[in-house]
C-alpha positions as CSV (number, residue, x, y, z in Angstrom):
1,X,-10.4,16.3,0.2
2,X,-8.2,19.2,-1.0
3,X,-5.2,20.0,0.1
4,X,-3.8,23.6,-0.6
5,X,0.0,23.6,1.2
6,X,3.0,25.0,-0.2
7,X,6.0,22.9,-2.2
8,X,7.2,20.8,1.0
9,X,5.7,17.9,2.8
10,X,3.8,18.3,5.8
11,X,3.6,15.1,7.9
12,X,1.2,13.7,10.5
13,X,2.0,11.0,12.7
14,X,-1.4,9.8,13.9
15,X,-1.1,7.8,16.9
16,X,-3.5,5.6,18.8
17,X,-4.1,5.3,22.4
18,X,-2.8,2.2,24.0
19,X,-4.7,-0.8,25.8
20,X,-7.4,-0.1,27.7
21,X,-8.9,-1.5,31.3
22,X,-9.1,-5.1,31.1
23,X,-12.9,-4.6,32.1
24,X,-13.4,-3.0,28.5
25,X,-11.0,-5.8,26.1
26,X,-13.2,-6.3,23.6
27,X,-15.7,-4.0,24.3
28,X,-17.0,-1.7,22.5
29,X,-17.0,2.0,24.1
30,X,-16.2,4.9,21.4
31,X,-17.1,8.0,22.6
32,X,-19.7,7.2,25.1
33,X,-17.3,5.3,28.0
34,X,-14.7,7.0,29.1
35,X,-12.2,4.2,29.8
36,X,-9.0,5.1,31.0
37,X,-5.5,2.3,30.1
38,X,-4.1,-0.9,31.4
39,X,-0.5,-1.0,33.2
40,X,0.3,-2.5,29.9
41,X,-1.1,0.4,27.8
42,X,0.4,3.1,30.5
43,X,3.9,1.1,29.6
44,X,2.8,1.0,25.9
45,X,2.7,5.1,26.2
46,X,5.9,5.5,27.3
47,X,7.4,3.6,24.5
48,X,6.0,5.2,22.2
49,X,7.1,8.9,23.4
50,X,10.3,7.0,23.3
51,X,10.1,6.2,20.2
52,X,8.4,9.8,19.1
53,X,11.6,11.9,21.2
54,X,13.8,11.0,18.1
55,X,11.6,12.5,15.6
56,X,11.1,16.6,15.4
57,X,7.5,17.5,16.1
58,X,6.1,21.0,15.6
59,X,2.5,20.7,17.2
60,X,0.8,18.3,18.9
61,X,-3.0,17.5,19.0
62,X,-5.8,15.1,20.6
63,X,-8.9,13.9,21.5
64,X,-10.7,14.8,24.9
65,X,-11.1,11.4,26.5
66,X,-8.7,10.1,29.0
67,X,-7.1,6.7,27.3
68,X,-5.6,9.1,24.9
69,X,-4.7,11.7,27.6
70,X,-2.8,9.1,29.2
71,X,-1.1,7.8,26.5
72,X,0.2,11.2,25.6
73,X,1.2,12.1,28.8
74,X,4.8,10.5,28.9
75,X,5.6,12.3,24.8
76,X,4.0,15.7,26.5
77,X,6.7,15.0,29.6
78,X,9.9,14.8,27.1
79,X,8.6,17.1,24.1
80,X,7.1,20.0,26.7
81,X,4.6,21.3,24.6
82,X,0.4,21.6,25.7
83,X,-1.8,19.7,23.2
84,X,-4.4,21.4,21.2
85,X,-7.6,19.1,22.1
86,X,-9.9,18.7,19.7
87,X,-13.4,17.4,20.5
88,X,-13.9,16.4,16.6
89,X,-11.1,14.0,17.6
90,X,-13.1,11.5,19.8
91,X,-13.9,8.2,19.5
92,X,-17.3,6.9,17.3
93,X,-20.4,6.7,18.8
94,X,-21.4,2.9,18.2
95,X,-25.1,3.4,19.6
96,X,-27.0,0.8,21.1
97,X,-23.4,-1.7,20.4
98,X,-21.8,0.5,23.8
99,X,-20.8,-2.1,26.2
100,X,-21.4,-5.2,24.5
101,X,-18.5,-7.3,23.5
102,X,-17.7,-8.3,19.9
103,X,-19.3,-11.5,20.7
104,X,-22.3,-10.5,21.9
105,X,-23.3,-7.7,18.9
106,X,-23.6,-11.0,16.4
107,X,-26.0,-12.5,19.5
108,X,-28.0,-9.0,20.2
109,X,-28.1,-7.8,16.6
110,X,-27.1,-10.5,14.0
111,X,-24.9,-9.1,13.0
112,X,-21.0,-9.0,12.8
113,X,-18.6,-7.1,14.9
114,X,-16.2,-7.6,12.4
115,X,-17.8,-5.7,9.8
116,X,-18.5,-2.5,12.1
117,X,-16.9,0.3,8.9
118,X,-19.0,-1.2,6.4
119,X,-22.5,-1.6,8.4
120,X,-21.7,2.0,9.2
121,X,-21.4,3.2,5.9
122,X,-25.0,1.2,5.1
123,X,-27.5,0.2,7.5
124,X,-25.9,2.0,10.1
125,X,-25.1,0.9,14.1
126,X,-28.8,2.0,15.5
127,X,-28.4,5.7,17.8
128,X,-24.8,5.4,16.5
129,X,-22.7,7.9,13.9
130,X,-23.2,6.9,10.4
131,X,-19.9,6.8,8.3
132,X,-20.9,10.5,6.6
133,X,-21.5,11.8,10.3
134,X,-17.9,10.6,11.4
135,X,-16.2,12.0,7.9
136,X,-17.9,15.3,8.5
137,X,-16.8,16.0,12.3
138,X,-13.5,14.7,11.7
139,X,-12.9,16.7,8.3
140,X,-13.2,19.8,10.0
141,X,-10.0,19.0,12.3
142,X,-8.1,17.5,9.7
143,X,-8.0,20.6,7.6
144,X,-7.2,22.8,10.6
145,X,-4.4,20.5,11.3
146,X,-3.0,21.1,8.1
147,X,-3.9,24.6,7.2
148,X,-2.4,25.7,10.5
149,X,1.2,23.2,10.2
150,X,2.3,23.7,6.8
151,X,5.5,22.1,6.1
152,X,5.8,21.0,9.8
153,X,5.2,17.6,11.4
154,X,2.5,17.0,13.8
155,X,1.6,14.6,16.3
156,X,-2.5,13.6,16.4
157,X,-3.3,11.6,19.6
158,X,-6.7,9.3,18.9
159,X,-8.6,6.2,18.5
160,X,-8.3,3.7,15.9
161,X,-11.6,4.7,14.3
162,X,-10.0,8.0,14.0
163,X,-6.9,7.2,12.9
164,X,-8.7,5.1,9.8
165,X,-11.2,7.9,9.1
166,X,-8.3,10.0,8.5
167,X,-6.3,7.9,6.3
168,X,-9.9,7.5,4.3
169,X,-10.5,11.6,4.1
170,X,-6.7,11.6,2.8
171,X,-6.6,8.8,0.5
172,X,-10.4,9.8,-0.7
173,X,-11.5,6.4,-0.2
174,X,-14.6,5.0,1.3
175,X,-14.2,4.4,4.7
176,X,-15.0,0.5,4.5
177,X,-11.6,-0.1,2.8
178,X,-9.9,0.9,5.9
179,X,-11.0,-2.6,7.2
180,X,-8.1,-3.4,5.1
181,X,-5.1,-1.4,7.6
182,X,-5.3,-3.0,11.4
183,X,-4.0,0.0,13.6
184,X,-3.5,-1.8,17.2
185,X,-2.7,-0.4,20.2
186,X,-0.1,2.2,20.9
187,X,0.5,2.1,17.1
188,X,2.1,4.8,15.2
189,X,0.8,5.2,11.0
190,X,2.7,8.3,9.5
191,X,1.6,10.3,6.3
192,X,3.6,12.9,4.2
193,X,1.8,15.5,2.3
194,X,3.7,16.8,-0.5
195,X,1.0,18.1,-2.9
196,X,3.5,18.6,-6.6
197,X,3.7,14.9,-6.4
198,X,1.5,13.1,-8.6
199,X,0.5,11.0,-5.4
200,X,0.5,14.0,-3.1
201,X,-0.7,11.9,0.0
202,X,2.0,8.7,1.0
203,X,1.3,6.5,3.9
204,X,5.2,6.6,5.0
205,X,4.2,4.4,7.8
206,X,1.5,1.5,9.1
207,X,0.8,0.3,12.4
208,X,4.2,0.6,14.1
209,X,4.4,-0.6,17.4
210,X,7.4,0.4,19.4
211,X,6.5,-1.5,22.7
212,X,6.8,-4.5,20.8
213,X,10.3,-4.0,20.3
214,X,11.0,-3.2,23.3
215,X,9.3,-6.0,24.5
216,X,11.8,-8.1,21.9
């Protein structure tokens, strides 16, 4: 995608929401179960505000549905600032996969779980987003993000599809290859946009997991 910003880098740490209900591990829920987080992932939150309160954040933005509300909640208590929610920022719609376990999609559908980015950028997941559908919505966010925080560094609240569509609309690679990052729980991946670099777009950051050292 382009990127118009001035001579500094903008950066975007793009956080994902912590565990979820025990009912829903392994389950897959996207945008059509509204699941709200685990005592672990409520813990998981706090440690990463913790983590976040040492690091200078200009704006702060997220999706609609409650495991990421509640993840947020302990940064939004020590930064005091009021999230811009973004609808665009949502969790995939997986289709006729909602509810079933990771087992259970190779048993229903024959096929993999596993290979959920690529099948969506082929066959597609039946009544589910298709990898161009997801790209499109989110795009639209992405480039508000930026075009409004130039130079600044911004906190995006989400899902782990999210986070990897976003690293593939930066990178400007297919969103398949994004198989190849894992982004667990309560994980923080940062980017810095500094667009007269040859590279303009660096992933600073992958996958860090503050709870897990606190839990050290």
């Amino acid at each position: 995608m382009t990127i118009h910003l001035p001579d500094h880098p903008t950066r975007l740490y793009l956080i994902r929401h912590g565990e979820v209900e025990e009912a829903y591990h392994q389950v897959f829920g996207g945008s059509r179960i509204d699941m709200g987080l685990s005592p672990l992932g409520l813990r998981q939150g706090q440690a990463v505000a913790e983590a976040m309160s040492a690091r200078p954040v200009d704006a702060v933005y997220s999706s609609p549905m409650l495991r990421v509300k509640q993840t947020m909640q302990p940064f939004l208590q020590v930064h005091g600032s009021q999230p811009i929610v973004m609808d665009g920022l949502r969790e995939i719609d997986f289709g006729v996969w909602t509810g079933h376990r990771w087992p259970q999609v190779q048993e229903t559908f024959g096929v993999s779980a596993y290979d959920w980015l690529e099948i969506m950028e082929t066959t597609g997941i039946p009544e589910g987003e298709t990898a161009q559908q997801l790209m499109e919505r989110v795009a639209p966010c992405l480039q508000q993000i930026l075009g409004d925080h130039p130079q600044q560094s911004v906190a995006v609240y989400c899902h782990g599809g999210i986070v990897r569509v976003i690293l593939a609309l930066l990178l400007e690679m297919p969103l398949a290859r994004m198989a190849h990052f894992n982004i667990d729980y309560a994980s923080i991946t940062a980017v810095e946009i500094q667009p007269e670099k040859k590279h303009a777009v660096e992933l600073d950051l992958l996958n860090w997991c503050p709870w897990r050292d606190a839990d050290a």
